[in-house]
VOGU-3710 file (C-alpha; in Angstrom, 3 decimals, decimal comma):
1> xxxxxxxxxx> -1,492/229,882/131,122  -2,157/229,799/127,419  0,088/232,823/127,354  2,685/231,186/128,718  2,517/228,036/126,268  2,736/230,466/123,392  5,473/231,972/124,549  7,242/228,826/124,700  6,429/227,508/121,314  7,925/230,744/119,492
11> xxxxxxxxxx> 11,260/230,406/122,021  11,704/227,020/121,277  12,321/227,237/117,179  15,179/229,108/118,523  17,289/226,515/120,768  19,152/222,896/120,103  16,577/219,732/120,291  13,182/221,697/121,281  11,699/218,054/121,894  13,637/218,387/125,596
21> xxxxxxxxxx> 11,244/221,136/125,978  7,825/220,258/124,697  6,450/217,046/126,016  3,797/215,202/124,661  5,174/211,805/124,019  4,429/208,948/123,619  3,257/207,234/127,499  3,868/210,462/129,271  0,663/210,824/131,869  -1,827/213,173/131,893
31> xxxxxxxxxx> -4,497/213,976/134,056  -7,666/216,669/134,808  -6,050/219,149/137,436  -9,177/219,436/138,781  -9,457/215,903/139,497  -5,823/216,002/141,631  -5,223/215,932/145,121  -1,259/216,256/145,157  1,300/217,540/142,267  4,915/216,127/141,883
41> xxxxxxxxxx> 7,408/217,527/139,964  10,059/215,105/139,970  13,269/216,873/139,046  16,156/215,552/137,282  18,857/217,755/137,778  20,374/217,401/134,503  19,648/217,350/130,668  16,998/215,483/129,146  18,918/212,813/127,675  20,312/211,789/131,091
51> xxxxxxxxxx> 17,659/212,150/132,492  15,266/209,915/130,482  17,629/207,664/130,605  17,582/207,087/134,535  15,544/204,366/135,901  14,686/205,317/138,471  12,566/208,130/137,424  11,099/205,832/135,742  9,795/203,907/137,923  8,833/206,241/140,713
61> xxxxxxxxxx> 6,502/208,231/137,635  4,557/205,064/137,080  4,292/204,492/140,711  3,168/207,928/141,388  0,639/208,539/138,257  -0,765/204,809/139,742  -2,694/206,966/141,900  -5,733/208,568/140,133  -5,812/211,692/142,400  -1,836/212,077/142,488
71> xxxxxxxxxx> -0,090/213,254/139,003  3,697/213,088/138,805  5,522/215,405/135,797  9,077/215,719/134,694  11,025/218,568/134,448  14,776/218,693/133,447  17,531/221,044/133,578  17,110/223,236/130,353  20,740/223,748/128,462  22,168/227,333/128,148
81> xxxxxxxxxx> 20,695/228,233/125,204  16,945/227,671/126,694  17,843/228,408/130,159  19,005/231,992/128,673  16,006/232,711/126,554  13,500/230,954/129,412  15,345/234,180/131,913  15,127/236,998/129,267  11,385/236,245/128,758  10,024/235,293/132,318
91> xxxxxxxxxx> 9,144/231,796/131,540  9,837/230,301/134,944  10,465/226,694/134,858  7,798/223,978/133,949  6,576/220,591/133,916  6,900/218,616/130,800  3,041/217,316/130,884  1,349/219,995/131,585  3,846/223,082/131,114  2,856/224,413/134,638
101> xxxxxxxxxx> 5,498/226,387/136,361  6,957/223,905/138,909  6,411/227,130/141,772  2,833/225,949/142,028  3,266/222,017/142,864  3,035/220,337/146,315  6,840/218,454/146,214  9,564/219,460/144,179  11,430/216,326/144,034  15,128/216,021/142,858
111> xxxxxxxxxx> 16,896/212,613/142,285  20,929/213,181/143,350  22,587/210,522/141,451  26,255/212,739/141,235  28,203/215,062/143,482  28,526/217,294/140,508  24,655/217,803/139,510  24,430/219,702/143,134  24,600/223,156/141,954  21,870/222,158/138,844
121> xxxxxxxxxx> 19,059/221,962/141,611  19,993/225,666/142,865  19,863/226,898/138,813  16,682/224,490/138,677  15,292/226,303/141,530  15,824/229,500/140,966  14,650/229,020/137,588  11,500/228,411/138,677  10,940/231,359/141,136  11,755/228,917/144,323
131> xxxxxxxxxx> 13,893/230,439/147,018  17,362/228,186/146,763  18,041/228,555/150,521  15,309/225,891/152,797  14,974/228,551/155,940  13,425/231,023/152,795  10,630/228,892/152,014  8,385/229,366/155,017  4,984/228,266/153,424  4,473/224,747/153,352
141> xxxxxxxxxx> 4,690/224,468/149,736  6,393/223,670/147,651  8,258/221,138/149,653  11,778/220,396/148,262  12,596/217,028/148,388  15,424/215,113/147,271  16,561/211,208/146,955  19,120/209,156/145,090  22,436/207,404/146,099  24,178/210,836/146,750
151> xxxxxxxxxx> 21,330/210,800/149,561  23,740/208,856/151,469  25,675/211,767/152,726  23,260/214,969/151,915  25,316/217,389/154,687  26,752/219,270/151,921  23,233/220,143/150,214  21,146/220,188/153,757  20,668/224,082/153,269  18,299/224,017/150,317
161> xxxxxxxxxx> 16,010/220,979/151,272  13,138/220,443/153,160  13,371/216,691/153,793  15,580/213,646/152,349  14,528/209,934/151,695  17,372/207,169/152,304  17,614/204,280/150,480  14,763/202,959/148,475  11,913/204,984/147,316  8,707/202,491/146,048
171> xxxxxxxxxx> 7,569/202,576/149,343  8,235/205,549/151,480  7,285/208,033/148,768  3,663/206,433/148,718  3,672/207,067/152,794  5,332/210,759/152,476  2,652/211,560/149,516  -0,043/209,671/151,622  0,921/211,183/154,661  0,708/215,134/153,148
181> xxxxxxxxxx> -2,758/213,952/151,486  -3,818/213,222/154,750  -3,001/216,667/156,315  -3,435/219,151/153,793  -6,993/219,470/154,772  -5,888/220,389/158,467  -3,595/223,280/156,685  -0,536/222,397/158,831  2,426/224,740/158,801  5,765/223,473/157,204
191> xxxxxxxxxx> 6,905/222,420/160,892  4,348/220,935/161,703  4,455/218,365/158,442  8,177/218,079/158,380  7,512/216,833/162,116  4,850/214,015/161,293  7,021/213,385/157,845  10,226/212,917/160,189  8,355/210,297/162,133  8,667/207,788/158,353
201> xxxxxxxxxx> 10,980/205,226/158,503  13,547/206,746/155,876  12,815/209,959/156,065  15,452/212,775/157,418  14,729/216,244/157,749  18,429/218,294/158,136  16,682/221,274/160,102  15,889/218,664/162,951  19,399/218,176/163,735  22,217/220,460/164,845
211> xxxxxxxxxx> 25,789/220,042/164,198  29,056/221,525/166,168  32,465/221,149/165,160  36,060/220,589/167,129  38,746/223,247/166,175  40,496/221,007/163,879  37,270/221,801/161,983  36,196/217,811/161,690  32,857/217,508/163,143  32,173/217,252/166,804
221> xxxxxxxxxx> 28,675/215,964/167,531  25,539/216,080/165,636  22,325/216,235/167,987  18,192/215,910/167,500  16,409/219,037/167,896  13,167/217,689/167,759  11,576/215,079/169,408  9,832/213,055/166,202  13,597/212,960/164,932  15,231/209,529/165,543
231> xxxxxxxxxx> 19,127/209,913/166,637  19,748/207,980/163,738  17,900/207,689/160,302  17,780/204,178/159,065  17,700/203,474/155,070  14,236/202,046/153,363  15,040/198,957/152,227  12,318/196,196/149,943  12,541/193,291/151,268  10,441/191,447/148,500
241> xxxxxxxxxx> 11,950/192,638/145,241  9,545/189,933/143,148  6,379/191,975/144,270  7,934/195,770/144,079  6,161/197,944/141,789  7,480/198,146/138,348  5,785/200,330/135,214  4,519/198,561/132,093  5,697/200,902/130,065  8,079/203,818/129,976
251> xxxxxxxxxx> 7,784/207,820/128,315  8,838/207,116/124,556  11,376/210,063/123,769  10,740/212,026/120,540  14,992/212,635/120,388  17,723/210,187/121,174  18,487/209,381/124,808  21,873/208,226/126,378  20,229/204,521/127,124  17,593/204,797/124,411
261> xxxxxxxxxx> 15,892/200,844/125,034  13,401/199,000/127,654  15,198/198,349/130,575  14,187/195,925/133,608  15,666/195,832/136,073  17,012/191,950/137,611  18,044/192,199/141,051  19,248/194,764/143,427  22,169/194,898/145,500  25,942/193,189/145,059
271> xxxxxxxxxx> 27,339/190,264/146,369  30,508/191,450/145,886  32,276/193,985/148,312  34,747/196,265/146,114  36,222/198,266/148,509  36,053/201,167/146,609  32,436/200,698/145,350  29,711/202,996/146,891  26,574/201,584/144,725  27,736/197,864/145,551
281> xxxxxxxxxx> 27,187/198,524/149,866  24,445/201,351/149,723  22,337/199,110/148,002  22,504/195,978/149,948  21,490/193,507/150,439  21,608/191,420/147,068  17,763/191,024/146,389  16,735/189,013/143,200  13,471/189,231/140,931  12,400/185,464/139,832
291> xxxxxxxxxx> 12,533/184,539/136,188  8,908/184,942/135,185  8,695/188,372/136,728  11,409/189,209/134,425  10,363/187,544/131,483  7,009/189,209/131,786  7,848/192,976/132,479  10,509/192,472/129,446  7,684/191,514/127,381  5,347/194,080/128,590
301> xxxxxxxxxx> 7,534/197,062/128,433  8,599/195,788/124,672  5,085/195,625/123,936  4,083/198,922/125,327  7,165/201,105/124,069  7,611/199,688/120,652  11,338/199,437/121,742  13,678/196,770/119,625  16,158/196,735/121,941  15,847/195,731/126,400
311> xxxxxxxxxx> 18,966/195,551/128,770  19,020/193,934/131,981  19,672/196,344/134,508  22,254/195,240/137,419  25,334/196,135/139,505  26,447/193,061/138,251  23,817/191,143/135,796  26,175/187,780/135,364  25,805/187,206/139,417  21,813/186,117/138,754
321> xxxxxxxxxx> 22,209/182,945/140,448  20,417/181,646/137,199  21,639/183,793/135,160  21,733/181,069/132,015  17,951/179,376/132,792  17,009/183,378/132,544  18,624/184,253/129,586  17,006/181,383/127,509  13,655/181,824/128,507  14,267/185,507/127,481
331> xxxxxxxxxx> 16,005/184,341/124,299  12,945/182,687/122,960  11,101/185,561/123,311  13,374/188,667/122,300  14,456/186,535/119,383  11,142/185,655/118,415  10,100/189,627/118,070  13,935/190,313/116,538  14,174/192,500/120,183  17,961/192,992/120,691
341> xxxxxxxxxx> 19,403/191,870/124,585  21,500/193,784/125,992  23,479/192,597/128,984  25,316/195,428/131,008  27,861/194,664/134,167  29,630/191,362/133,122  31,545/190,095/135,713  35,221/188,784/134,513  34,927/185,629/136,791  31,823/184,440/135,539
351> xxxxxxxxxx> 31,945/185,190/131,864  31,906/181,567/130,136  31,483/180,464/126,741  27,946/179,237/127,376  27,394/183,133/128,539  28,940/184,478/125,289  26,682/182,345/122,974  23,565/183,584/124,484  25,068/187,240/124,124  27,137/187,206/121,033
361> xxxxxxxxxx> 23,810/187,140/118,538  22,781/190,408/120,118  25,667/192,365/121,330  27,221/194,108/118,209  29,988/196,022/120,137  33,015/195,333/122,180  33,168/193,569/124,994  33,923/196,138/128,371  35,504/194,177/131,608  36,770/196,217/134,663
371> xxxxxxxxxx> 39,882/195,161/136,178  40,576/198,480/138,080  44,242/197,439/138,934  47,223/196,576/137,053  48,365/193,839/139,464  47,114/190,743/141,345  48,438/192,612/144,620  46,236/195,744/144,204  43,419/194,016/142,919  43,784/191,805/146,519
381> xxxxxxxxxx> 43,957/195,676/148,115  40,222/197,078/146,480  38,868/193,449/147,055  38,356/192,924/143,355  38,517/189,274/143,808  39,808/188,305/139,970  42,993/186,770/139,077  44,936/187,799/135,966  44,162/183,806/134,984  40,535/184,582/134,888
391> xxxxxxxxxx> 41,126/187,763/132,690  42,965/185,982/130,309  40,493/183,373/130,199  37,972/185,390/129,982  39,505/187,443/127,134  40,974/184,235/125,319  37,162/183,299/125,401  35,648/186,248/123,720  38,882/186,396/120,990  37,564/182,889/120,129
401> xxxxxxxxxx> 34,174/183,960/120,129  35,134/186,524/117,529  34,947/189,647/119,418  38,352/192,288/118,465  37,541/194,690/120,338  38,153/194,799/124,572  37,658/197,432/126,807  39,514/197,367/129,882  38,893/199,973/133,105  41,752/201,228/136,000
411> xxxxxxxxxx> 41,498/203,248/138,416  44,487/205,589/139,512  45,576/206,839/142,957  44,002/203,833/144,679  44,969/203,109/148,802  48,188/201,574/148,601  49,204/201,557/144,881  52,331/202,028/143,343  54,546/202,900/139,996  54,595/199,123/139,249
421> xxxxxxxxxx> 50,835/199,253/139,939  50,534/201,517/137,105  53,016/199,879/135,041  50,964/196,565/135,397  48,405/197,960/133,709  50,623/198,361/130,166  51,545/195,129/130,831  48,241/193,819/131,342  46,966/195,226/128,523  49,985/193,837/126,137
431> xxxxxxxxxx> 49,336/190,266/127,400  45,450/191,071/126,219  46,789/191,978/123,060  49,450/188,806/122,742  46,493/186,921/123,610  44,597/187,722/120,617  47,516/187,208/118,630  47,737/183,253/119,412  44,339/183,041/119,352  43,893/181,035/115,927
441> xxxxxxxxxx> 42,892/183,338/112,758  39,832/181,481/111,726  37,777/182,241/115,484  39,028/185,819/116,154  37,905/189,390/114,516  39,804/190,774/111,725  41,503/193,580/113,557  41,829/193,864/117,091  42,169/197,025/119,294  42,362/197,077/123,188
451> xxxxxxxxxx> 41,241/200,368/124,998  42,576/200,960/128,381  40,883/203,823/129,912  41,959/205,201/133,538  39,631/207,829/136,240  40,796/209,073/139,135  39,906/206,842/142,378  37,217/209,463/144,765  36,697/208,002/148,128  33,041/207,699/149,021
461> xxxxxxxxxx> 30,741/207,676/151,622  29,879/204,074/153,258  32,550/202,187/151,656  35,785/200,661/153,866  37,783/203,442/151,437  35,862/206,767/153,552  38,411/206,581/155,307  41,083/207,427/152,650  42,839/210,740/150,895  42,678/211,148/147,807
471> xxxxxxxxxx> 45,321/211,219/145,319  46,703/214,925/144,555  46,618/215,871/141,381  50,377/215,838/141,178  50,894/212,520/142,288  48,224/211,462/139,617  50,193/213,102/136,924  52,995/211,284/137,664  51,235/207,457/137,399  49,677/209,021/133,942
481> xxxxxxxxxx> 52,766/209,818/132,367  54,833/206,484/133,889  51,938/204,807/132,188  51,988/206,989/129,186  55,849/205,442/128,945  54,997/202,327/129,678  53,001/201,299/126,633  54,453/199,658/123,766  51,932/198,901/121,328  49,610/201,567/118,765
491> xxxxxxxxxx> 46,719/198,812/119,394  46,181/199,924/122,699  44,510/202,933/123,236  44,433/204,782/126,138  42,258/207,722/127,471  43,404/209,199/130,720  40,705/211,891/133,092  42,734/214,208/134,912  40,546/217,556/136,283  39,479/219,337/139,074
501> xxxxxxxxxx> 36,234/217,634/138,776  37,736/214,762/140,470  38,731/216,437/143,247  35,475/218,664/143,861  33,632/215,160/143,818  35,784/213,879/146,671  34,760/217,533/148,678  31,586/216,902/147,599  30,509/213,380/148,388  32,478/212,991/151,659
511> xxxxxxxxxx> 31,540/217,071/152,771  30,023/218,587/155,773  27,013/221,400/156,250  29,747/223,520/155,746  29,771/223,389/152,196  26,455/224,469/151,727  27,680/228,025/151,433  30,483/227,169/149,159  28,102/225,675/146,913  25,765/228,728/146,601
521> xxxxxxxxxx> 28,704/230,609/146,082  30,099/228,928/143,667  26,350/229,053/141,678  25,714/232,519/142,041  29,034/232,737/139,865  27,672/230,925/137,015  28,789/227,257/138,113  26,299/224,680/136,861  25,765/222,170/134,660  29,095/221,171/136,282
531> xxxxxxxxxx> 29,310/217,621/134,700  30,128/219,129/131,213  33,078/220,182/130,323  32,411/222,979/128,412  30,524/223,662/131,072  32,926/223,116/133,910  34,511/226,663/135,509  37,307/225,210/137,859  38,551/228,841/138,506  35,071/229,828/140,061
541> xxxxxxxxxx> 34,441/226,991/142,162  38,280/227,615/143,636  37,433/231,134/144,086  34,661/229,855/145,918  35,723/228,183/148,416  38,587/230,554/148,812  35,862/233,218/149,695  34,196/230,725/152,324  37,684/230,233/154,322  36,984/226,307/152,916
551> xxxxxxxxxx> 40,056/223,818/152,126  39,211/221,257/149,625  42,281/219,543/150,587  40,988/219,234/154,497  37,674/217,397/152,230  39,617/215,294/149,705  42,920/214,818/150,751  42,901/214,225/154,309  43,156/210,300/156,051  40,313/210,108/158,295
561> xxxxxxxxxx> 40,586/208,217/161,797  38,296/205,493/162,493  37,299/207,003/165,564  36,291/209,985/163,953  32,818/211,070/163,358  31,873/211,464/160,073  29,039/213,632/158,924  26,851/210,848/157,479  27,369/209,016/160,637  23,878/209,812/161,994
571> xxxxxxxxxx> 22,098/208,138/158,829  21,948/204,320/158,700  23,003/202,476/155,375  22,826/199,380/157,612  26,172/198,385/156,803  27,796/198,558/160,064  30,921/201,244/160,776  32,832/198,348/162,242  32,441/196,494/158,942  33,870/199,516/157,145
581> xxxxxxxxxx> 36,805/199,641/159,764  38,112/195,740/159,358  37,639/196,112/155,747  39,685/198,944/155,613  42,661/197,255/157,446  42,382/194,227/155,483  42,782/196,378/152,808  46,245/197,701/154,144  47,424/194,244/154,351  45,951/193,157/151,120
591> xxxxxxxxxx> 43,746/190,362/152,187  40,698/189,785/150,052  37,140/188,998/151,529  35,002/186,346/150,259  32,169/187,385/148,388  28,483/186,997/149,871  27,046/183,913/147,675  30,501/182,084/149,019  29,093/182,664/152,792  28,371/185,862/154,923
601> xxxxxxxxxx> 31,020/187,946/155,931  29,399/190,135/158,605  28,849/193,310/157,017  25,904/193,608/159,718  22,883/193,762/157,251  20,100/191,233/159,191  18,301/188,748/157,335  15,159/190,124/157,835  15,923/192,532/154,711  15,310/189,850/152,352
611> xxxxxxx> 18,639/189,829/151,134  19,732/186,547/149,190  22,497/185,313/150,366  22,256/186,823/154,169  23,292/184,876/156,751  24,749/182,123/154,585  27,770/180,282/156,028
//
């Protein structure tokens, strides 16, 4: 082993950022080897700086390392440069905290937060001397694990891992880790674990269940194998989010992360119901942590990082039903210790004046809102539930307030929308900029500057849009360029995303076991690291599904019936199909749907999930 740790000093004065590489800082855990029942390597499949930037790694580490015979180490996706020189000299990939080869671990666990980190875990894998392919790995470990929103629908990656968890992790990765403690005495084979594992609330094993398709190649009926596997898999959910585990204190980076600050997290969930919005109904119900919990892991983590800066982590922070009582009793504290408070996910509706003097000493930057449509009519169409009064206001507000600088976020190829759609958003944008204009000289900034900045709309999983085709990339090129014309003023920027990487998303998230081989098809030609763009190789991932007799067009393009069966549809998000199905013709007709604080709408989620506002009428 010392060997090995030489060999990866000299390699790494010869690659970008060696910190990625070395661990060692500041917080990170670790523990006598002898002295450890079970080994985690939880896996982000990405670079460091994403990665250290994701939450929930966080907390599952701390929650993990809690346990004095269970140690929990991070390992990342290396970049080219390391990856290359890690191959050429047989250093097969490692934890951070120890810089043990990951092979040699209990659980290989991978977080799936994006469609287009999928063929990272197969590099990752592979990497570290781990068959790719699940029926390969016929010891019991390593066991390859994976969880994350992208969870949701995991057909498309159900080749290459052992097990799954659904929904929220504090608790059923204690029980999974608990539950292999128990039985690694008894040496059980892989079957015979994955069989007592399946038995977890949350907990889906793919190899348990077989699927068969109809000729039209949508899927046809997707069956138990195994007794110990439920017919459907139901989503962990925390029902009391004030007593959920939560780490003091956080692994200190050596190098600049994407989110480098302390971040606690407020409440869980979303009241709200955007049609289009995957994280906002995966994550129900809206749960809420109570002020002094708050107030005391913001102090802790400050304390125990050394950070100067702490955002409050949300879907949507400014729906805290106290969100103003919160942010003075954090106020007197972060401004006592000259901590900077961040406040990510401001709702348009709910931005006031009282809100902007609590954030306006902290927040140096623009101000970012998210419209997603151009008109009141589309808006009404994703359930967006804001008028162009309350944008207005709200902008008029932070002009006065003495912000310049307003960033505004569309969507393109939305159900339902329309040239004028597109043009609305020009003319939304100039009335934002006329606005400033009249607002007197003496409140607002010097010189202002409005960026509009567009994506293309990918239909998800769980969401009353599932149902939906997406956009073709033609179609989209024509609402870029009639926007592109439609703009009159150099003060408003725009930034347009137009790539195949939309479109391999929409295979991706709403895909079918199917895929599986397109996916290790499209690795073994070099495709990872997929989320970059100097990454990205469009040509290769065509080629690959070419090769597999695959249509991405039958994935991403296609309207799906109501009646048909999706291949998600045996896992339970507790959101209820029929939900999905009136939201989706509402939709069509472009009636909005009251939000969940205004009374309950019958999205199907029981009260007995803790959930806030459940059941309210």
């Amino acid at each position: 082993m010392e060997e090995l740790k030489k060999k990866i000093e000299k390699l790494l004065l010869k690659v970008q950022r060696p910190s990625r590489y070395i661990g060692g800082e500041v917080g990170s855990v670790v523990k006598d080897k002898d002295k450890v029942d079970v080994r985690f390597a939880f896996c982000f499949p990405d670079t460091y700086e994403v990665g250290m930037s994701h939450l929930g790694m966080k907390i599952l580490y701390g929650l993990k390392n809690a346990r004095e015979n269970w140690w929990c180490e991070r390992v990342f996706m290396p970049e080219e440069d390391y990856n290359k020189l890690m191959r050429e000299n047989d250093i097969p990939l490692y934890a951070l905290e120890s810089l043990d080869p990951i092979k040699d671990f209990d659980f290989i666990g991978f977080t799936l937060m994006y469609e287009l980190s999928y063929n990272n875990v197969l590099e990752m894998l592979d990497l570290a001397g781990v068959p790719v392919l699940a029926k390969d790995r016929t010891e019991l470990t390593p066991l390859v694990i994976a969880g994350g929103p992208c969870a949701c629908n995991p057909e498309p990656m159900a080749d290459f891992f052992d097990l799954f968890i659904l929904g929220e992790g504090e608790e059923v990765n204690v029980e999974l880790l608990e539950l292999y403690e128990r039985m690694k005495p008894l040496k059980p084979t892989k079957q015979e674990f994955l069989r007592e594992a399946a038995k977890l609330e949350g907990v889906y094993v793919p190899s348990f269940y077989d699927v068969d398709y109809n000729e039209d190649g949508t899927v046809k009926s997707i069956t138990p194998n195994v007794p110990e596997a439920p017919a459907r898999v139901k989503k962990r959910v925390i029902k009391d989010f004030d007593k959920v585990y939560y780490p003091e204190g956080f692994v200190v980076p050596f190098t600049q992360i994407v989110h480098d600050r302390a971040v606690v997290e407020v409440l869980r969930g979303c009241i709200r119901g955007c049609r289009f919005c995957q994280a906002g109904f995966i994550y129900r119900p809206f749960r809420e942590k109570s002020i002094d919990t708050i107030k005391n892991e913001t102090k802790s983590l400050c304390e125990q990082t050394g950070y100067e800066e702490v955002s409050l982590s949300s879907l949507s922070t400014s729906d805290y039903t106290e969100i103003n009582k919160l942010l003075e009793n954090l106020v007197e504290y972060t401004d006592g210790e000259q901590i900077n408070l961040s406040l990510p996910s401001l709702r348009i509706d709910n931005f006031s004046e009282e809100l902007l003097e609590k954030i306006k000493s902290v927040r140096k930057s623009g101000l970012t809102f998210a419209p997603e449509a151009g008109t009141q009519r589309l808006r009404d169409v994703i359930n967006k539930n804001i008028t162009e009064d309350e944008i207005m206001r709200t902008c008029r507000t932070a002009f006065e307030g003495g912000y310049s600088t307003v960033k505004l976020y569309f969507m393109f190829g939305l159900p339902e929308e329309t040239l004028e759609d597109v043009e609305g958003i020009a003319k939304l944008a100039q009335k934002v900029l006329d606005l400033y204009y009249e607002t007197p000289k003496e409140k607002r900034g010097k010189s202002v500057q409005i960026s509009v900045s567009t994506a293309t709309f990918v239909p998800k999983p769980f969401t009353p849009f599932e149902f939906e085709p997406q956009a073709t990339p033609e179609e989209i090129k024509v609402k870029q360029e009639h926007l592109f014309k439609s703009l009159t003023s150099r003060k408003i920027r725009l930034s347009t995303h137009q790539s195949y990487t939309s479109i391999l998303e929409a295979v991706l998230a709403r895909g079918d076991r199917r895929l599986g081989k397109a996916i290790y098809t499209a690795w073994k030609k070099g495709c990872y690291l997929d989320g970059w763009d100097e990454h990205f190789k469009a040509d290769k991932w065509q080629e690959a599904f070419e090769e597999c007799g695959l249509d991405t067009s039958f994935y991403a393009h296609r309207r799906r019936s109501y009646d048909e069966i999706a291949p998600w549809s045996h896992l339970d998000y507790l959101v209820s199909h029929e939900f999905f199905v009136r939201e989706n013709k509402k939709a069509h007709q472009a009636v909005t749907t009251r939000n969940c604080k205004e009374g309950c709408s019958g999205c199907g989620i029981k009260c007995e999930y803790g959930g806030v506002y459940c059941g309210k009428r």
